[in-house]
C-alpha positions as CSV (number, residue, x, y, z in Angstrom):
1,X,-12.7,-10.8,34.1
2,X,-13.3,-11.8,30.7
3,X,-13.0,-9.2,27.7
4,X,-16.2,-9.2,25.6
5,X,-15.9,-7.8,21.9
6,X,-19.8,-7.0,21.8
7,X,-22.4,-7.0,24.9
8,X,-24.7,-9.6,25.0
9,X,-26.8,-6.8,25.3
10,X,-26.1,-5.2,22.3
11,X,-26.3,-8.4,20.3
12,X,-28.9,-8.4,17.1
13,X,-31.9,-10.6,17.9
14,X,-30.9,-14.4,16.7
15,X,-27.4,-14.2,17.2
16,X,-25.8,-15.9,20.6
17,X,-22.6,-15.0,22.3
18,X,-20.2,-17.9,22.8
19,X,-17.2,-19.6,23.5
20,X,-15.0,-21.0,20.2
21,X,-14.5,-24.1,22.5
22,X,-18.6,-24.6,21.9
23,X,-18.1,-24.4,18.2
24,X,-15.4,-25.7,17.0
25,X,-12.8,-28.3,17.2
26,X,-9.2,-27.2,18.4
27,X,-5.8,-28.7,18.1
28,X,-3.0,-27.5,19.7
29,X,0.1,-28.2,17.7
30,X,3.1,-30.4,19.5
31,X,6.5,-30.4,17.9
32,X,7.0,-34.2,16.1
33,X,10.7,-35.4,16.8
34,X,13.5,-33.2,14.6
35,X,14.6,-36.1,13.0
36,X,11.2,-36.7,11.2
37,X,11.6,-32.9,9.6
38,X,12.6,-32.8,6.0
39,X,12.9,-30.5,2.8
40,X,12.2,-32.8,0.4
41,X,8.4,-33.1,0.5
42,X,8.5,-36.6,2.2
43,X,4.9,-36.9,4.2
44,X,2.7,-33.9,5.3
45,X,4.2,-30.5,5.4
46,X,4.6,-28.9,8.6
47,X,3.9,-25.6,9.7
48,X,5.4,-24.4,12.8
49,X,3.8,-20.5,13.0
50,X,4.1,-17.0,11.6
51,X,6.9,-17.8,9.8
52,X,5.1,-19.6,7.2
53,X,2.2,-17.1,6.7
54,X,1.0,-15.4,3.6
55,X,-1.9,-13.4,3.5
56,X,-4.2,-16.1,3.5
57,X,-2.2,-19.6,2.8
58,X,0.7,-21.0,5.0
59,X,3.6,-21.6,2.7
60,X,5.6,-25.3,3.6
61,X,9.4,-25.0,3.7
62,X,9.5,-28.5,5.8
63,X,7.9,-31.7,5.6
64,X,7.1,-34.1,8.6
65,X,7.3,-37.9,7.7
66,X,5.5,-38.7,11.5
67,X,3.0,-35.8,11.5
68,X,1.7,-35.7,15.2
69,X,-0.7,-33.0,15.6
70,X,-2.9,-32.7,12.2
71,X,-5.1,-29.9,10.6
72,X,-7.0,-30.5,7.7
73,X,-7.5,-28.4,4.9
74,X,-9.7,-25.3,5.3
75,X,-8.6,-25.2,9.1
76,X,-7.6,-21.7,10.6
77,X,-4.1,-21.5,11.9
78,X,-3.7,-19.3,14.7
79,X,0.0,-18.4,16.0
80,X,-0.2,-19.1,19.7
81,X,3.3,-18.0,20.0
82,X,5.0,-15.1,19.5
83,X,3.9,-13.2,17.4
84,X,0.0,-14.3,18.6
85,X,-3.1,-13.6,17.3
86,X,-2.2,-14.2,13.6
87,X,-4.4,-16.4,11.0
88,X,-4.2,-18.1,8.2
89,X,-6.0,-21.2,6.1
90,X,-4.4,-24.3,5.8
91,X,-5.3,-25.0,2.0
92,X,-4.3,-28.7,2.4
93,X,-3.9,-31.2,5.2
94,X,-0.7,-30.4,7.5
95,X,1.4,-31.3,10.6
96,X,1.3,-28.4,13.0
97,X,4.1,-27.4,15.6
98,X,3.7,-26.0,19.3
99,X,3.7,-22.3,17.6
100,X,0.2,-23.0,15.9
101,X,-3.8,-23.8,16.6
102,X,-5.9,-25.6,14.4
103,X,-9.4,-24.0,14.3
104,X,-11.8,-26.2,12.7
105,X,-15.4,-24.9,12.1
106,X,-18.6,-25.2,9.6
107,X,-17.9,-21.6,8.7
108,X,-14.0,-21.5,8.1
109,X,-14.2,-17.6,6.4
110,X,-16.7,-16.1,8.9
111,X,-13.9,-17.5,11.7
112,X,-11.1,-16.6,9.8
113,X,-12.2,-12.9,9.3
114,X,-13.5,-12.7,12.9
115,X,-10.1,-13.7,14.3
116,X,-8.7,-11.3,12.1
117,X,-10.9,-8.7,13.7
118,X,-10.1,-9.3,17.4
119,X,-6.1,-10.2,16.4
120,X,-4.8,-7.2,18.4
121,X,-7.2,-8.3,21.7
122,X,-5.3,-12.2,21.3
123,X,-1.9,-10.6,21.5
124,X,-2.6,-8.2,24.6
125,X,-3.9,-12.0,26.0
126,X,-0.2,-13.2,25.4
127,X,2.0,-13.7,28.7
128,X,5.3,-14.7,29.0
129,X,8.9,-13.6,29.9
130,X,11.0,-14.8,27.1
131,X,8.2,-14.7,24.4
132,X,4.5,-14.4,24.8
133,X,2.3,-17.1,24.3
134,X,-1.4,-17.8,25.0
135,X,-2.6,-21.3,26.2
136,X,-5.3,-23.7,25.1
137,X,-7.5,-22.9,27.8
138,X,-7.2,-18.9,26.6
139,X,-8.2,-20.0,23.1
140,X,-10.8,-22.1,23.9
141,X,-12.5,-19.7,26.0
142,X,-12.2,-16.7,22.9
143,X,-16.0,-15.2,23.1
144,X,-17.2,-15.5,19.5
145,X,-20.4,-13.5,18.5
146,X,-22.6,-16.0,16.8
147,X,-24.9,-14.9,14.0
148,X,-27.2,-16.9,12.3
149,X,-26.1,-19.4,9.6
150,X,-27.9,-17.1,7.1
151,X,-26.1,-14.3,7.9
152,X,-22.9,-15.7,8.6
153,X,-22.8,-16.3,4.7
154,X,-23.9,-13.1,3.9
155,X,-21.1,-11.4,6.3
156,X,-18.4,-13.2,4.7
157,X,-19.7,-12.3,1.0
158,X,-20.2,-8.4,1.5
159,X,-16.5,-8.4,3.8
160,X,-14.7,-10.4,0.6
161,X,-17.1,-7.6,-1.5
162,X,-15.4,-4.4,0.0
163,X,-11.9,-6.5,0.9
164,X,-11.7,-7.0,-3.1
165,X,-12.7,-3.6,-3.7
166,X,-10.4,-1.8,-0.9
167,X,-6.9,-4.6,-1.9
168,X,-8.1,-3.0,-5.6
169,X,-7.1,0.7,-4.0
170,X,-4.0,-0.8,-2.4
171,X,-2.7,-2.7,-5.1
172,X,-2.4,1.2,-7.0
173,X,-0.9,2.5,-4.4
174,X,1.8,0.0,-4.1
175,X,2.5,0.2,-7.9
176,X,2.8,4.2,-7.4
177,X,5.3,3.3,-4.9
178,X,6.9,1.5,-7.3
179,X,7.2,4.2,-9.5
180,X,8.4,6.4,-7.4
181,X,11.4,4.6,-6.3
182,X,12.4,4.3,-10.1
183,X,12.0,7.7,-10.3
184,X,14.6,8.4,-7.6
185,X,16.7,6.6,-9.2
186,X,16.2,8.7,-12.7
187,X,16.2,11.5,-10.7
188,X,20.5,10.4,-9.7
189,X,20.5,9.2,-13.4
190,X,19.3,12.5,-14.7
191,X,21.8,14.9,-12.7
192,X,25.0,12.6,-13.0
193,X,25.0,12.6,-17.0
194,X,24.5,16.9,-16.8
195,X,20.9,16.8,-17.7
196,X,20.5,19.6,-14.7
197,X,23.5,21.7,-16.2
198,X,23.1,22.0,-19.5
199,X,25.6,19.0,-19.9
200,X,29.2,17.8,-18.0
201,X,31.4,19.7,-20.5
202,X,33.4,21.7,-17.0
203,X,32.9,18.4,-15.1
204,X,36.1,17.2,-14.2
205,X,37.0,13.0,-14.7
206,X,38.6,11.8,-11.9
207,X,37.8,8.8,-9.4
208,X,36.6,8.3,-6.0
209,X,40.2,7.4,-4.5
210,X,41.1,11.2,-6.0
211,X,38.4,12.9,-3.9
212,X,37.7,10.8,-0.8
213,X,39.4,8.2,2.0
214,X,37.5,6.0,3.9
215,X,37.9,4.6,7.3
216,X,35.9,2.0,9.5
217,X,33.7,3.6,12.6
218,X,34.6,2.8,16.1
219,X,32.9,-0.6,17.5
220,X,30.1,-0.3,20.1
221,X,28.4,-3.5,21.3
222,X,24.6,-3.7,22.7
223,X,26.3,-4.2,26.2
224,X,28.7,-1.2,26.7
225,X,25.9,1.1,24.2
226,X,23.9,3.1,26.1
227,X,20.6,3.3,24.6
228,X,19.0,6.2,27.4
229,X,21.9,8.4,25.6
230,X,20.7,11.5,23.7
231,X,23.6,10.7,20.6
232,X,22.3,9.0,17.6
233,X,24.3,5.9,16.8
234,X,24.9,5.0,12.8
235,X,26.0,1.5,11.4
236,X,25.5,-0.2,8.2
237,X,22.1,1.1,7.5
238,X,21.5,4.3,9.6
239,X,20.4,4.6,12.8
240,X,21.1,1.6,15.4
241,X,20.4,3.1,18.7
242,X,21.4,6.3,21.1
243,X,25.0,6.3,23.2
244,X,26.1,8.6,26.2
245,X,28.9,9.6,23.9
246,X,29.1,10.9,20.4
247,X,32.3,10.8,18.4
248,X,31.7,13.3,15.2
249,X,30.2,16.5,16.2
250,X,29.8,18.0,12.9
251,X,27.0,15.6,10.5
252,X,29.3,12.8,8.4
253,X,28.7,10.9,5.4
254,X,28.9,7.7,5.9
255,X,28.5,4.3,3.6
256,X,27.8,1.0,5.3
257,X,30.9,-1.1,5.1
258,X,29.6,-5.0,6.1
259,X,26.0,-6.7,5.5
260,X,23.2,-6.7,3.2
261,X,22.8,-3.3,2.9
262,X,26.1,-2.7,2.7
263,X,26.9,0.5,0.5
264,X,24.2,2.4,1.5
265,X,24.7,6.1,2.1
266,X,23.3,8.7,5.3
267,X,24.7,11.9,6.4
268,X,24.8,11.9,10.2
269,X,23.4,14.3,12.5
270,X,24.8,16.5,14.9
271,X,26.9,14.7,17.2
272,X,26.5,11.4,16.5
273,X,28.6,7.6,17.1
274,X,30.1,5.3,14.0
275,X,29.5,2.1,14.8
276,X,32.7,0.1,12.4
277,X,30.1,-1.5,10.4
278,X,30.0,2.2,8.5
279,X,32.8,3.6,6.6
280,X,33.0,7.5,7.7
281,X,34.1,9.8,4.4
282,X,36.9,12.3,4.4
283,X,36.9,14.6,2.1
284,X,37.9,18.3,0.9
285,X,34.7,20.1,2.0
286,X,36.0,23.2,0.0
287,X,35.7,21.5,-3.1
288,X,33.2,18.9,-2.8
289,X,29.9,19.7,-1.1
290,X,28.4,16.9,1.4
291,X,25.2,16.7,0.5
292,X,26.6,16.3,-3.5
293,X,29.2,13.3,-2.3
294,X,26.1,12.0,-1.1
295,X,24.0,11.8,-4.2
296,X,26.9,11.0,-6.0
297,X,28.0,7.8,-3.7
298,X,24.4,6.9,-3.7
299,X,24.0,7.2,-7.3
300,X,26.8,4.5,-8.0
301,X,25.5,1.8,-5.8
302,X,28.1,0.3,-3.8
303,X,26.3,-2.1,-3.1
304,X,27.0,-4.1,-6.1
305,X,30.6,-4.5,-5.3
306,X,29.8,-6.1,-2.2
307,X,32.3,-9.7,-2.1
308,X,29.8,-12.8,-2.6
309,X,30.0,-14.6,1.0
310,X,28.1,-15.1,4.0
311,X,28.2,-12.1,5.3
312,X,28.6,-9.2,2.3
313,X,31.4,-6.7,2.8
314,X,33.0,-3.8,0.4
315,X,36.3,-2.5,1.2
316,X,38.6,1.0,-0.1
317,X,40.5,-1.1,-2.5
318,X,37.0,-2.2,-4.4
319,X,35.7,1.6,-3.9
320,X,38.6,4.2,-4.9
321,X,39.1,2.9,-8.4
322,X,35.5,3.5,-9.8
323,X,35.6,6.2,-12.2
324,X,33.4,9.3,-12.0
325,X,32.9,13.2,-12.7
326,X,33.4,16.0,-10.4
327,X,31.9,20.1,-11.3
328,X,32.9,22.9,-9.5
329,X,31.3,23.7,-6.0
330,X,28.9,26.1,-7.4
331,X,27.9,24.0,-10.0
332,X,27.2,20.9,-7.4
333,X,25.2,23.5,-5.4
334,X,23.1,24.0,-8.6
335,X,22.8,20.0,-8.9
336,X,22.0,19.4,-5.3
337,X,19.1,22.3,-5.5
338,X,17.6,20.4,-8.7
339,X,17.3,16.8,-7.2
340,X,16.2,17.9,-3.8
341,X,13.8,20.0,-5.8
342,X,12.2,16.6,-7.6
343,X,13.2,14.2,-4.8
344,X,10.6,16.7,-2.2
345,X,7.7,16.1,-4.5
346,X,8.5,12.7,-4.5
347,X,8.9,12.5,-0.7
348,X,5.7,14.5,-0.1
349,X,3.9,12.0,-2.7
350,X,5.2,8.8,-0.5
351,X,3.7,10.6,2.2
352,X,0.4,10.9,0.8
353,X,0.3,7.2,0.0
354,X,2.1,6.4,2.9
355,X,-1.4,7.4,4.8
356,X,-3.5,6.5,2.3
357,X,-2.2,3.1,3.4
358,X,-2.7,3.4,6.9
359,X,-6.2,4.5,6.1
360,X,-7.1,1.5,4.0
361,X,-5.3,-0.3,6.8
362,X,-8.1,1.6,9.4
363,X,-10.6,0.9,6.8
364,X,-10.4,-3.0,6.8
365,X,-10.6,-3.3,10.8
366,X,-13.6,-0.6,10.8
367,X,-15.6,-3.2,8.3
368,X,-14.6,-6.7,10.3
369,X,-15.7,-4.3,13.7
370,X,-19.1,-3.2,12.2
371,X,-19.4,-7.3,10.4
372,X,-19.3,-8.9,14.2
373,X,-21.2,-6.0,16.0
374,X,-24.4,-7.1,13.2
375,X,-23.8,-4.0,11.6
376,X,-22.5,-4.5,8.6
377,X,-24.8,-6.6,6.9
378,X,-29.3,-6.5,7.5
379,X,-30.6,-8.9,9.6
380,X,-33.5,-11.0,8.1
381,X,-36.3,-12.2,10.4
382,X,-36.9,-15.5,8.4
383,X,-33.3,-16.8,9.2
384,X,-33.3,-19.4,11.5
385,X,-31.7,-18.0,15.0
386,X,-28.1,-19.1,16.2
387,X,-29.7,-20.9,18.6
388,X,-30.9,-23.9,16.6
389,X,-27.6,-23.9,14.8
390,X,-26.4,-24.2,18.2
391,X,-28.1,-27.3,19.2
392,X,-27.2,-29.1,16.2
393,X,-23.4,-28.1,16.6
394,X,-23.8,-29.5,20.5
395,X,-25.8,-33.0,19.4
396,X,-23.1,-33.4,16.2
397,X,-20.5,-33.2,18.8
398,X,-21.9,-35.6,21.8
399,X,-22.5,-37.9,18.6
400,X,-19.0,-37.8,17.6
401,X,-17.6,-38.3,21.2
402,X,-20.1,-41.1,22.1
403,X,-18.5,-42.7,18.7
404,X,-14.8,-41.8,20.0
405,X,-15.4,-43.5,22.9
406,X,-16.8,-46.5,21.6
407,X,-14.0,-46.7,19.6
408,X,-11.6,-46.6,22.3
409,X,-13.9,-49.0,24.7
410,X,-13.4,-51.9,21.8
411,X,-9.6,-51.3,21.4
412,X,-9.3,-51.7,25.3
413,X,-11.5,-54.6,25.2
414,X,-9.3,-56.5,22.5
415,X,-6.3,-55.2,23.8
416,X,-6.8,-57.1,27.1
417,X,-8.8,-60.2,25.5
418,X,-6.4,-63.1,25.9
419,X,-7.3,-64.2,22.1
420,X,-5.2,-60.8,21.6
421,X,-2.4,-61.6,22.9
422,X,0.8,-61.5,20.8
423,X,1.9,-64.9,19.4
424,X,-1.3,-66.3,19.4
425,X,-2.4,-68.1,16.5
């Protein structure tokens, strides 16, 4: 049974439910030969899917010098392939590969934003063992509410309207984000140089070999990890998975040993697996407190002494020599209370945005869901009806296909004509 986003019952007087196959032109992308790829910008570039998307433009990475499949420049590219559903405008004339759709249509914004709309309805559409995927036929038969030409302009202009005015909110509350990380980071600054203690007059210079060793976790591959396990399982960046078994029953600090994030910090939970892409941390826990190490490793960033290769790595001999300062336990207490003091009304800040986000997020589908139910903008009596748009779409197209074929009637015709023949003066 087909999935309708709007009754044709419910739709506003001129508009016509449809098919995209009745609209608009569609190319399904086919991979071009691997030896006509490039980097260098030689022929059309070539988009392959999701990869390449931006919020609105594709960006090229590759070239094709023997571009197959071709979309033109204000085409919609929709990923047919893992991920599917998402869109973006081709903003020049491109090659496209078997992960893309080429959407082409009087109206490219209205059909841009209305495929943004129903993006989560393609995906559910997707079938598919190894990755999902929909198929030409799927996309071809995509019901597409169809206002009038009118109105379709004036849905586009009052969605771009409240998009600009809603990215506007967004934009500040990335920027507070921003700031907030920094301040984190002054926060470390702050209680490291003894601006929380009244200076670091009784803190005591030593280095991190002095006060801690470091040793690699135990390895666990995907195959022998058992993921229905109720232990937590830490490697390079926290949490990787759950195991049947737990190593550490007390909570450890650990440092990620191998990998981009490589010198990042976490204190474990209870019970909890090292994978050996973590250092664990020993330490004398009755002169340095945990949760101070912590802020202390984390205020140093490790991560910059990671070696320079492939795949980044720090070791003990790069971490015991750096140089640091140590109070007493009571005084690290004191420390510890005044940046988990700041850091909360940080965190419950980042929470604040965090949904403020998620309802800007809700926002922008709730204003493309009220744009193709006719609700968004008035309708206007005068406007001509979808109808006649309709008609004109279907005679443009019989028009071009009795020219297509034409076309292809002559070439036959010469091709077999003997005065066609190759050698033939």
């Amino acid at each position: 049974m087909e999935e309708r986003c709007i009754s044709i019952d419910d739709l506003p007087v001129g508009w016509e439910q449809i098919h995209l196959k009745d609209v608009c032109e569609i190319i399904l992308g086919q991979s071009p030969p691997s030896e006509t790829y490039n980097t260098v910008g030689n022929g059309l570039p070539f988009f392959q899917g999701k990869a390449e998307f931006t919020e609105l433009h594709p960006v090229a990475e590759k070239w094709c010098s023997v571009p197959g499949k071709i979309a033109e420049q204000n085409d919609i590219l929709l990923s047919v392939r893992a991920p599917v559903g998402n869109t973006n405008i081709a903003d020049r004339k491109c090659c496209i590969g078997r992960g893309l759709a080429a959407l082409r249509f009087h109206n490219y914004k209205f059909l841009f934003y209305y495929l943004q709309s129903i993006e989560k309805e393609l995906d559910k559409k997707g079938t598919g063992t190894t990755f999902k995927a929909i198929s030409g036929d799927i996309v071809r038969n995509v019901d597409l509410p169809l206002p009038p030409l009118l109105e379709q302009n004036r849905i586009v202009a009052k969605v771009e309207e409240l998009f600009s005015e809603l990215d506007k909110g967004v934009e500040a509350l990335k920027a507070v984000q921003q700031q907030l990380k920094v301040y984190r980071q002054a926060v470390l600054k702050w209680a490291f140089e003894g601006s929380f203690t009244g200076g670091l007059e009784n803190w005591e210079h030593t280095t991190l070999g002095s006060i801690l060793k470091i040793s690699s976790g135990n390895g666990l591959t995907k195959s022998t990890r058992n993921d229905d396990g109720q232990y937590l399982v830490y490697g390079g960046n926290g949490v990787t998975g759950n195991h049947s078994e737990f190593m550490f029953a007390e909570p450890q600090l650990i440092i990620g040993r191998v990998g981009v994030h490589c010198g990042n910090t976490h204190i474990t939970k209870l019970k909890s697996w090292i994978t050996d892409n973590a250092f664990v941390v020993y330490f004398n826990s009755n002169k340095i407190n945990i949760h101070f190490l912590f802020y202390l490793v984390k205020n140093l960033n490790l991560n910059q002494l990671s070696s320079s290769t492939a795949q980044p790595v720090i070791s003990g001999s790069k971490v015991y020599p750096i140089k640091c300062k140590i109070p007493s336990i009571d005084i690290q207490q004191k420390v510890n209370q005044s940046i988990e003091t700041r850091l909360s009304v940080a965190d419950k800040l980042e929470e604040t945005i965090s949904q403020s986000l998620q309802q800007a997020e809700a926002l922008r589908h709730s204003i493309l869901k009220k744009a193709f139910a006719g609700q968004l903008v008035p309708q206007d009596p005068s406007d001509e009806p979808a109808s006649k748009l309709l008609e004109r779409i279907k005679t443009e197209k019989a028009r071009q296909a009795t020219i297509k074929g034409s076309v292809r009637g002559r070439g036959k015709k010469m091709l077999s004509s003997p005065s066609a023949s190759v050698g033939d003066p």
